[in-house]
C-alpha positions in Angstrom: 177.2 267.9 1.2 176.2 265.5 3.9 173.0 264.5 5.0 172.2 263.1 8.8 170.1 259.8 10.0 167.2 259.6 11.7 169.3 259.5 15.1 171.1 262.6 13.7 174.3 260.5 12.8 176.1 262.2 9.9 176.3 260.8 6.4 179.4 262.1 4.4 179.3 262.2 0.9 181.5 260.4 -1.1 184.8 263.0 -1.4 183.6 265.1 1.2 185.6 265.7 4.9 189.1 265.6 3.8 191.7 266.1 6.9 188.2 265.7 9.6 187.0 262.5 8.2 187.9 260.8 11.4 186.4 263.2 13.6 182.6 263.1 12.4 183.4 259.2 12.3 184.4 259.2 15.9 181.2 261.4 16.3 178.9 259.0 15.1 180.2 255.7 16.9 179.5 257.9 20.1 176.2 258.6 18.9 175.7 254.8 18.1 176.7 253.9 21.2 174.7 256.5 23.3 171.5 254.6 21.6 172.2 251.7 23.9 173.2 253.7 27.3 171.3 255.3 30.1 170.9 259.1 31.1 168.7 260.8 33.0 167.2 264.4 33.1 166.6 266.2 36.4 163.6 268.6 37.0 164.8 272.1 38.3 161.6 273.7 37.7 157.7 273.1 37.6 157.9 273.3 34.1 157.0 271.0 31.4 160.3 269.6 29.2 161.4 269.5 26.1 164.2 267.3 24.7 165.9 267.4 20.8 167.7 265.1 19.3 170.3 266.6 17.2 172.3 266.4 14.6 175.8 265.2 14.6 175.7 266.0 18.6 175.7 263.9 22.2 174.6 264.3 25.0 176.2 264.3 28.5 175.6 262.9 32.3 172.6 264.6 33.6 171.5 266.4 29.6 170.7 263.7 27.7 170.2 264.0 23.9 166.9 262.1 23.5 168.4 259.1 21.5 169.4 256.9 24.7 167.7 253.6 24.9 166.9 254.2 28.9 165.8 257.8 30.2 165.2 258.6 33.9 163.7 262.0 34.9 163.7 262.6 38.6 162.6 265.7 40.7 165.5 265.5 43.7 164.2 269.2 44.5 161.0 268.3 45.2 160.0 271.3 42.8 156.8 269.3 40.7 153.7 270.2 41.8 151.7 269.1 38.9 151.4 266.8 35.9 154.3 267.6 33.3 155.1 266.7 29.6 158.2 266.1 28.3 158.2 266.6 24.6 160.6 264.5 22.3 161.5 265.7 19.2 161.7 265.8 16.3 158.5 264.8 15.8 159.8 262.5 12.9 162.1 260.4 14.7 161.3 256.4 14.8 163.2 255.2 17.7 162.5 253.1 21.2 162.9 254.5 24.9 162.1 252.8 28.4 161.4 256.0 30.2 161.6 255.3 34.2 159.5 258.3 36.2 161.2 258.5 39.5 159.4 261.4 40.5 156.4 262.1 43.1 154.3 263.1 39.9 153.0 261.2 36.7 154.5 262.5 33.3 152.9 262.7 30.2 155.7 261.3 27.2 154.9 263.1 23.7 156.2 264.0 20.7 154.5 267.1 19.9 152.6 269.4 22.1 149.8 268.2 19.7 150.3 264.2 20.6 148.0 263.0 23.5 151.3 261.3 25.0 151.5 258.4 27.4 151.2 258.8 30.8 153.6 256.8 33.1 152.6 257.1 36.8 155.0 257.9 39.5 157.4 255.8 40.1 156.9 253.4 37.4 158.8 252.5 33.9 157.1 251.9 30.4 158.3 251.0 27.2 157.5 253.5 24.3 158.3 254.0 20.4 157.9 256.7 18.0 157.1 255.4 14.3 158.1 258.9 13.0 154.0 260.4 12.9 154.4 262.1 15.6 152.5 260.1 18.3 153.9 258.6 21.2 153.1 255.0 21.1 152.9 252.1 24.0 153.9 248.3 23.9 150.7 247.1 25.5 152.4 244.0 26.6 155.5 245.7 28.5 154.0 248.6 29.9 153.3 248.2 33.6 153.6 251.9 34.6 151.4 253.2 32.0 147.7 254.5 33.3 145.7 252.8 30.9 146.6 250.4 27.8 144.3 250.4 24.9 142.8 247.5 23.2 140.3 245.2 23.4 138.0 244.2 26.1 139.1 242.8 29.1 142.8 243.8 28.0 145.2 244.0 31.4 145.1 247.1 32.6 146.9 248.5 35.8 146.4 251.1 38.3 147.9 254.5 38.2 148.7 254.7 41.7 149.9 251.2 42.8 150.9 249.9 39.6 149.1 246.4 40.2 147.7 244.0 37.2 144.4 243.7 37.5 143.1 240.9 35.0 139.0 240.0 34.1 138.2 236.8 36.3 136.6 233.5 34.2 133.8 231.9 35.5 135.8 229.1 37.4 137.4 232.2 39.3 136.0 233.6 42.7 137.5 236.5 44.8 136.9 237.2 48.5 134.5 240.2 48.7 133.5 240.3 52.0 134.9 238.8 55.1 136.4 239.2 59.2 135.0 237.9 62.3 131.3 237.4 63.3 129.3 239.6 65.5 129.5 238.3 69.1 126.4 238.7 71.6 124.3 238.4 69.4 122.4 236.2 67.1 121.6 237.5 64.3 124.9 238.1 61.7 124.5 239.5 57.8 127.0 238.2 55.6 126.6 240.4 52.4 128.5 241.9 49.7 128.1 245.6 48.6 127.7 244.5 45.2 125.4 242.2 43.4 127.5 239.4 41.5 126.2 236.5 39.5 128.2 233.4 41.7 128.9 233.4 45.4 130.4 231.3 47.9 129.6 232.0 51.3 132.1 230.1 53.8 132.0 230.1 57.8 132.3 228.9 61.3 130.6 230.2 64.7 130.2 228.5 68.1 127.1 229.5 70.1 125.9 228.2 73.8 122.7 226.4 73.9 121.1 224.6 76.6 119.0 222.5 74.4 119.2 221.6 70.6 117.2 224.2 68.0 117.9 225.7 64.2 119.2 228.1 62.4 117.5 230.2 60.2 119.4 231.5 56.8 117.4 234.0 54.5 118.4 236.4 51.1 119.3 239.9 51.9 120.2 242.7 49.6 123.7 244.7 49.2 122.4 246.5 52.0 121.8 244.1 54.3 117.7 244.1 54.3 115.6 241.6 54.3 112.6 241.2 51.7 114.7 239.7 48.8 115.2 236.3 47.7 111.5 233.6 47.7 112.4 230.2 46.0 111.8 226.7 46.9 113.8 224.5 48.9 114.6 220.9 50.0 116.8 219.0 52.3 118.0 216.1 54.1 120.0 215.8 57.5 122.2 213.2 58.7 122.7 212.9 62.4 125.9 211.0 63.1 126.7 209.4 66.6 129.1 210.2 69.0 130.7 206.7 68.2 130.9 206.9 64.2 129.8 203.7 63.6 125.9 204.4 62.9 123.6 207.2 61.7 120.2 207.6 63.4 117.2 210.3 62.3 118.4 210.3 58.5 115.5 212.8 57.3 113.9 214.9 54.8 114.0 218.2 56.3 112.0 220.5 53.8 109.3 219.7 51.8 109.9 221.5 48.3 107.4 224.5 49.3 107.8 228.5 48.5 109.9 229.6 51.3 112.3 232.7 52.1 115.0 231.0 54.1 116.0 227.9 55.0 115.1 226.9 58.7 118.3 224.0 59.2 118.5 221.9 62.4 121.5 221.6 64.5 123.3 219.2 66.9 122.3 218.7 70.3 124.4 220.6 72.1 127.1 218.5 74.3 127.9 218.3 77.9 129.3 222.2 78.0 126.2 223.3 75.7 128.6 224.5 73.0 127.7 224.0 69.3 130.3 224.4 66.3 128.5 225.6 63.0 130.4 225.3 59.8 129.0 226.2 56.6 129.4 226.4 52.8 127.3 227.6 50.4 127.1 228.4 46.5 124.6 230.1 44.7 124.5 231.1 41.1 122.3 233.6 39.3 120.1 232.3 36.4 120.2 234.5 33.5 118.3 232.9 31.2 114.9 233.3 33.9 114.2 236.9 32.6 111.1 237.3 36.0 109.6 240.2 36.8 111.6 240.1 39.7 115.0 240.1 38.1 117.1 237.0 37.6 116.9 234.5 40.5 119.1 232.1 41.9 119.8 228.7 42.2 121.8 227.1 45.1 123.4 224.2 47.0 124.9 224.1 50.6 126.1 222.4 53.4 125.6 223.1 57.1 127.6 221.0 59.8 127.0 221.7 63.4 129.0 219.8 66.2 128.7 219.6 70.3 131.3 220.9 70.9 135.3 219.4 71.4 133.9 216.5 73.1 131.5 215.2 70.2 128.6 214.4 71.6 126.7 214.9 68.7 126.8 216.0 65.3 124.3 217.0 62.1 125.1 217.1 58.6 122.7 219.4 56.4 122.5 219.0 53.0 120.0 221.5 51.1 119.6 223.0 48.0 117.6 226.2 46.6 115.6 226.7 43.1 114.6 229.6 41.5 110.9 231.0 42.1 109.7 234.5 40.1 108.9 236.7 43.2 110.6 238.9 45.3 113.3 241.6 44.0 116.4 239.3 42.9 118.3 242.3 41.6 119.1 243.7 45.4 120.7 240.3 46.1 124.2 240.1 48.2 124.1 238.1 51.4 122.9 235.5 53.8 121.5 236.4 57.2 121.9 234.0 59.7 119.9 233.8 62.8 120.9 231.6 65.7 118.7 230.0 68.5 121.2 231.7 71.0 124.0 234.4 71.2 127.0 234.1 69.1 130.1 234.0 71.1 133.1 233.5 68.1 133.3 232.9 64.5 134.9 234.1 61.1 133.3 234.1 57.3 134.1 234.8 54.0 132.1 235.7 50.9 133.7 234.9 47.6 132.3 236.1 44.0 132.5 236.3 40.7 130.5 238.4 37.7 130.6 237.0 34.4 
């Protein structure tokens, strides 16, 4: 009596098949060969699926047995209007699929109504196995369509809707949070993210018109854009640089190192059409070993360069840096403020960050 394989191919006992011998062997090279093809299965209701892989059987264009390598469902009808599982069975098969969902819907891949499944989001492809306990299973490192891949922490994971890696960032990694053009007419601009992280970078450039030379004023502000976060202490020195190069006049410290809650930087004087260029770039990193009452502070460094204009009359370089002091509420940090002597009248920035 003959027996069948795991992919249903049939076994004939020794003796057995006189006379059709060569049919159930024809049989079972088609089966063989199906395990390496494509099919696909068309949804022609809004009903869930169920697929068996039988014995001594193949499937056809459009009604595939189970047992291809590569199965595509798709919904030309549009009919889908939910979620749907497609069941494989038997439960107790062991066999690989890459299953391609090209319709508007995600399915849910099982092998028993009882199996959780994997989902695979719309439009997207994953690679799946069956180990014969009746639970569908994921490669984790092949999987791009799949909603959510198990594992350890920080694992890559990717989005059911867009299908996009997203990996965990390492300390030496910043990503642009916040950024666009300044606020004209104005002189006062927040630069803030949403979001507390523990590193920023805060990158810039504005021109403002100013009939005579002044500073700028940068202070802490919160996710929200408030002031009243952020005292430390504070130092400086400025170079002013000469229209010719050559020399550097007024080299100065700028602030002594006194409890402050910005920093108040000079600029340039401004040139012969009272413009002044500001570029700036700043880093600040959270100390998480400074457990203060007013949550973990920061420490900084930054550079401020202001210019009169095209013509050069005059430029400033600012170099300052920030230390941590236990006051004010830390926790609510995410931005700079910065506060010109006159209005703004062009600029862009960029805040970068990282959480580790």
């Amino acid at each position: 009596m003959a027996t069948f394989s795991n992919i249903g191919l049939k076994l004939i006992t020794q003796g057995d098949e006189a006379g059709t011998w060569g049919t159930s062997t024809n049989t079972n090279l088609d089966i063989v060969d199906e395990t390496f093809q494509y099919n696909f299965k068309n949804f022609t209701s809004d009903a869930n699926i169920t697929i068996t892989v039988g014995n001594a059987t193949t499937g056809s264009s459009g009604s595939p047995s189970g047992r291809e390598q590569i199965l595509e469902f798709t919904d030309t009808g549009g009919v889908l209007t939910a979620i749907r599982n497609i069941v494989l069975q038997p439960s107790t098969i062991k066999k690989m699929w890459l299953i391609k969902n090209s319709t508007a819907k995600s399915l849910i891949i099982k092998m028993s109504n009882g199996d959780a499944g994997i989902t695979i989001a719309s439009g997207k492809d994953a690679l799946l196995y069956s180990t014969g306990s009746g639970v569908m299973k994921q490669s984790e490192s092949a999987s791009p369509g799949v909603v959510q891949v198990t594992g350890a922490s920080n694992q890559i994971t990717a989005s059911p809707t867009s299908g996009n890696v997203v990996v965990g960032l390492d300390n030496s990694i910043y990503r642009k949070v916040a950024g666009g053009a300044v606020t004209t007419g104005t002189t006062i601009n927040n630069f803030y993210a949403t979001t507390t992280y523990s590193t920023y970078n805060f990158k810039g450039s504005m021109q403002i018109t100013a009939n005579a030379s002044g500073n700028i004023n940068i202070q802490p502000i919160t996710t929200g854009g408030a002031t009243g976060v952020g005292s430390f202490y504070s130092s400086g020195y400025q170079i002013d640089v000469s229209n010719t190069f050559s020399s550097f006049t007024n080299d100065a410290s700028i602030t002594a190192n006194a409890l402050a809650t910005s920093w108040t930087l000079p600029l340039c004087a401004p040139g012969s059409n009272n413009q002044i260029d500001i570029w700036w770039d700043i880093n600040l990193w959270r100390d998480t070993s400074y457990q203060s009452g007013a949550g973990n502070p920061y420490y900084g460094e930054g550079k401020l360069i202001s210019r009169s204009g095209q013509n050069i009359d005059n430029s400033k370089i600012v170099n300052f840096t920030m230390g941590a002091a236990n006051s004010s509420p830390w926790s609510q940090f995410g931005g700079l403020k910065f506060t010109t002597p006159s209005n703004v009248s062009s600029g862009h920035y960029c805040v970068m960050a990282n959480t580790y």
